[in-house]
C-alpha positions in Angstrom: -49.1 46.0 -54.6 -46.3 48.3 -56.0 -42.6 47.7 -54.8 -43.1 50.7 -52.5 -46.1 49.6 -50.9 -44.6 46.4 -50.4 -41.0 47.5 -49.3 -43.2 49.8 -46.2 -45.4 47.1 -45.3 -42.5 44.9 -45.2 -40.5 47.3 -43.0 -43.2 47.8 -40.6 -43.3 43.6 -40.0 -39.7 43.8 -39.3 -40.3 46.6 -36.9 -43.2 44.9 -35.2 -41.2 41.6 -35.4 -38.7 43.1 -33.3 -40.4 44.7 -31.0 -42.3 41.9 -30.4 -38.6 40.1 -29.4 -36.9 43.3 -28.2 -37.2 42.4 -24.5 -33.7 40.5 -22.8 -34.3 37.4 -21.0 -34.1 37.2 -17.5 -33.7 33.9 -15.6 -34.1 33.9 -12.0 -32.3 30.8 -10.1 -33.0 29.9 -6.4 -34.4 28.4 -3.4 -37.6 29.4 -1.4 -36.1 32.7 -0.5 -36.5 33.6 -4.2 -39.2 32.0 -5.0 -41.4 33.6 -2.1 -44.1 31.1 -0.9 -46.1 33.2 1.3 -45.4 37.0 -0.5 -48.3 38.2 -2.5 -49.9 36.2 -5.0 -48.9 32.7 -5.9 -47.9 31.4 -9.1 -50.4 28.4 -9.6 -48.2 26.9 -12.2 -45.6 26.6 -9.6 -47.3 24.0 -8.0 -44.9 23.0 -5.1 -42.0 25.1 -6.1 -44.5 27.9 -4.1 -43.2 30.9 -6.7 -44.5 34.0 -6.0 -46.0 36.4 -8.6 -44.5 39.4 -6.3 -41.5 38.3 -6.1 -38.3 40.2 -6.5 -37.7 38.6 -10.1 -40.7 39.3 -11.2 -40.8 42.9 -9.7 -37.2 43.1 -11.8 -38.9 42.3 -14.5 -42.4 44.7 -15.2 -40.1 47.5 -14.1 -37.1 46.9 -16.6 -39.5 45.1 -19.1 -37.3 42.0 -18.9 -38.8 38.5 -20.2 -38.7 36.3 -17.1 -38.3 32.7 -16.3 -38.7 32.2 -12.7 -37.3 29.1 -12.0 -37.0 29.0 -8.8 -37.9 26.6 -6.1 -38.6 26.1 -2.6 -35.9 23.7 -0.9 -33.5 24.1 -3.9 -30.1 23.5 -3.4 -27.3 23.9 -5.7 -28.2 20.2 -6.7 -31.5 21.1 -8.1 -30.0 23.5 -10.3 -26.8 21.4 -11.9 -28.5 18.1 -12.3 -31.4 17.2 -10.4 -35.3 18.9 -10.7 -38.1 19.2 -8.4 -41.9 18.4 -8.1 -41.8 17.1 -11.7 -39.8 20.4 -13.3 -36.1 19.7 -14.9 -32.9 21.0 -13.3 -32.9 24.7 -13.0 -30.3 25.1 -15.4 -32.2 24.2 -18.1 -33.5 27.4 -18.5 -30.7 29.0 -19.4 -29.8 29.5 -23.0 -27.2 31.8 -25.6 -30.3 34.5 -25.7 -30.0 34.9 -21.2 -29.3 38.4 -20.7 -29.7 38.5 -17.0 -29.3 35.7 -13.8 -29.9 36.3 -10.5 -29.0 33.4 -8.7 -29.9 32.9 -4.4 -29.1 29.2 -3.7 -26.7 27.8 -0.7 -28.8 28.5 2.4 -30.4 24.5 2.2 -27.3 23.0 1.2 -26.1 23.8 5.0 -30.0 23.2 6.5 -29.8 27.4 7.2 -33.8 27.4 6.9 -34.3 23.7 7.9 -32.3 24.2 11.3 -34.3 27.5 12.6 -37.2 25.4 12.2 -36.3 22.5 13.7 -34.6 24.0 16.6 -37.6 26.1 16.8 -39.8 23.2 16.7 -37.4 21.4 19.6 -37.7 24.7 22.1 -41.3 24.4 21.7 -42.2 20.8 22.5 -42.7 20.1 18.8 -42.6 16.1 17.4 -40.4 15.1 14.4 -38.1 18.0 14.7 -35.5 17.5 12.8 -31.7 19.2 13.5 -28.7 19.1 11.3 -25.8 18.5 14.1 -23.0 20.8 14.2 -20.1 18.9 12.4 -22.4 18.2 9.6 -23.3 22.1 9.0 -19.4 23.0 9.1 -18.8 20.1 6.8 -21.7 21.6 4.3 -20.3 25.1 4.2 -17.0 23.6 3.1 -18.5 22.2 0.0 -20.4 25.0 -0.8 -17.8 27.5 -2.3 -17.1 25.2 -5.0 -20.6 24.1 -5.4 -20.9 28.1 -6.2 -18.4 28.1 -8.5 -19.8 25.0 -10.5 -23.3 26.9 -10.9 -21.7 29.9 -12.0 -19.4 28.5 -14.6 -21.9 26.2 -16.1 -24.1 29.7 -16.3 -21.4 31.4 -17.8 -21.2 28.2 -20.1 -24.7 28.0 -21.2 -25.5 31.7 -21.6 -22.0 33.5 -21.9 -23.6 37.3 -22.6 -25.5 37.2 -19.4 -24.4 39.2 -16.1 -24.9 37.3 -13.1 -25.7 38.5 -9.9 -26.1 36.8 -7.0 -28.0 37.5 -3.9 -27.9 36.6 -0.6 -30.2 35.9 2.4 -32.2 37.8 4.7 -31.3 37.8 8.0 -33.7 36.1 10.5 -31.4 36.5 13.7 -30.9 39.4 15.4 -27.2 40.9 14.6 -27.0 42.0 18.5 -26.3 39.1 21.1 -29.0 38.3 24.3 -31.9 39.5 21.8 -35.1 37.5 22.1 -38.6 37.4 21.0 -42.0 35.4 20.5 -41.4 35.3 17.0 -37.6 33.6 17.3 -38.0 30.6 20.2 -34.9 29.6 20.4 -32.4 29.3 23.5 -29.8 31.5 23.7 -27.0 29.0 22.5 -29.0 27.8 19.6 -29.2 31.7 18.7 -26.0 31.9 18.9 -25.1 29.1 16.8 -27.7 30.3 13.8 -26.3 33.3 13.8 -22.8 32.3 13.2 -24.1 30.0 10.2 -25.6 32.9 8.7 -22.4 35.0 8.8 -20.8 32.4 7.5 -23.0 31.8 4.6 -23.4 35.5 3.8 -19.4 35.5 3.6 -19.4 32.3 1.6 -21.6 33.4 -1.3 -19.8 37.2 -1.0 -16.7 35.7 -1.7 -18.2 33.3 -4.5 -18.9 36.6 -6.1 -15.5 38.4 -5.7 -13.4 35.1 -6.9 -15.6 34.7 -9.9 -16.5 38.7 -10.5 -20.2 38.7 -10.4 -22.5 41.0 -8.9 -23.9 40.9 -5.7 -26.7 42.0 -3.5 -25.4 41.5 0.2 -28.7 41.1 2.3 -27.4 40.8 5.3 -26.1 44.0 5.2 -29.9 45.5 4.0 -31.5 43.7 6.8 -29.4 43.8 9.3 -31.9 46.5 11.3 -34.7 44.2 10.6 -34.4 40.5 12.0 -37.1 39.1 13.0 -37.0 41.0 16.7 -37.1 44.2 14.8 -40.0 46.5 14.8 -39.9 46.0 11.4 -38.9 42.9 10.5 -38.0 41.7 6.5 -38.7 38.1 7.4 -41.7 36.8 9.1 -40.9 35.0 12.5 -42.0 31.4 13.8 -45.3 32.2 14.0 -46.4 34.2 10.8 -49.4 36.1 10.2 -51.7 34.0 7.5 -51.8 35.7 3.7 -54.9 34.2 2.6 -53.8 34.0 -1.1 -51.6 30.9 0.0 -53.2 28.2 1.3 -50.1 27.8 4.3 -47.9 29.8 6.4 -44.1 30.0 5.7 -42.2 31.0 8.8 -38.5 32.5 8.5 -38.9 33.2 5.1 -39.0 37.2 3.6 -42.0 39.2 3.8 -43.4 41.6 0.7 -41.7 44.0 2.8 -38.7 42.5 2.3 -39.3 40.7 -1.2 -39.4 44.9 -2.2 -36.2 45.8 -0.5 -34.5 42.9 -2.3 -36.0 44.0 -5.9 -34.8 47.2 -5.2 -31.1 46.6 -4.0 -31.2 44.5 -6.8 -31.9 47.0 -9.7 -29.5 49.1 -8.3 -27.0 46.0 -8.8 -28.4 45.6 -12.3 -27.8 49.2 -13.1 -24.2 49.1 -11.5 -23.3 45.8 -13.6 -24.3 48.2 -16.7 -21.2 50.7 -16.3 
């Protein structure tokens, strides 16, 4: 082979080498409300993380041809990503390294029992056994901690991958945004409503803030489904009593639907595209 030959064919491996590596990595951090049990296809390596193969990370990713590792994981809390894994998988963190491009990061909501309370109030209002209820005092003590647990996640990203943008996200609303709304799908008494609804104000405000103090971006989504509770005629989470997706072997209740796993993905690239300029 002459040394032109060769310098083309080596120019052509370098070309197809980087192509081949060309895409950024994007690492998606969370709890169930990114991960998406219930939404579209599972992702059977998950196991009992319940990942969904629709959701908004990996949307996020086929459309901006990112490399995504979705480590997310129902009933994270901000423990499971510093330090401590789940169902056998290492501490969310882990994934992170110099080459992270992109984080997305929705964690808080079990840290104060958000989720764990509408269920278990839920389960109370409906003659349910083994409810279990996070009292009041405890909750309020929860979302104390959790502005600096925020700050710990997002300096120790900023410490493992320092190119990376960040963007956090928060959760979609379940309770109606008007007072002395009611349905089939929320059974709850009015004062329990109440209450719910304060603690997700309060925990859309905490991780809006966590964003301001330590500039990252943000994708408020309690502002996105504010119209669509699940009371709404068009709800972005499922209720108590969810229709069955028969790609998942159980029903998730209060979590988002593909309806609003898609609203998410896009408020998201818009984020994405904003953190750009």
């Amino acid at each position: 082979m002459n040394k032109k030959v060769q310098y083309i064919v080596t120019l052509l491996f370098m070309i197809t080498t980087i192509q081949a590596h060309s895409s950024d990595k994007y690492v998606s951090l969370g709890s169930s409300y990114a991960a998406g049990p219930g939404v579209g296809e599972p992702d059977l390596e998950s196991g009992k993380c319940a990942r969904s193969l629709s959701n908004y990370a990996h949307q996020i990713a086929a459309h901006r041809h990112l490399d995504l590792v979705d480590v997310s994981c129902s009933g994270a809390t901000t423990d499971n990503i510093l330090y401590h894994g789940q169902h056998g998988f290492p501490p969310q963190i882990e994934s992170l390294d110099m080459n992270t491009k992109l984080v997305s990061v929705l964690i808080g909501g079990n840290d104060v029992s958000y989720i764990g309370n509408l269920l278990g109030l839920s389960c109370l209002s409906t003659g349910g056994t083994h409810c279990h209820v996070s009292q009041l005092d405890n909750v309020k003590r929860r979302l104390a901690k959790l502005p600096s647990q925020l700050d710990q996640v997002i300096a120790e990203i900023h410490r493992r991958s320092p190119s990376a943008k960040i963007i956090l996200i928060g959760y979609l609303p379940v309770i109606p945004t008007q007072a002395n709304v009611s349905c089939k799908q929320l059974p709850m008494s009015e004062n329990d409503v109440n209450w719910m609804r304060s603690v997700a104000i309060d925990l859309a405000q905490v991780i809006g803030a966590a964003a301001k103090r330590n500039n990252t971006g943000i994708v408020r989504s309690s502002l996105i489904g504010s119209q669509h509770d699940v009371c709404s005629s068009e709800p972005f989470v499922t209720g108590y009593y969810p229709e069955k997706n028969s790609n998942w072997k159980f029903t998730v209740s209060y979590h988002p639907t593909l309806i609003g796993m898609n609203n998410i993905a896009t408020a998201l690239d818009s984020e994405i595209e904003k953190q750009k300029k």
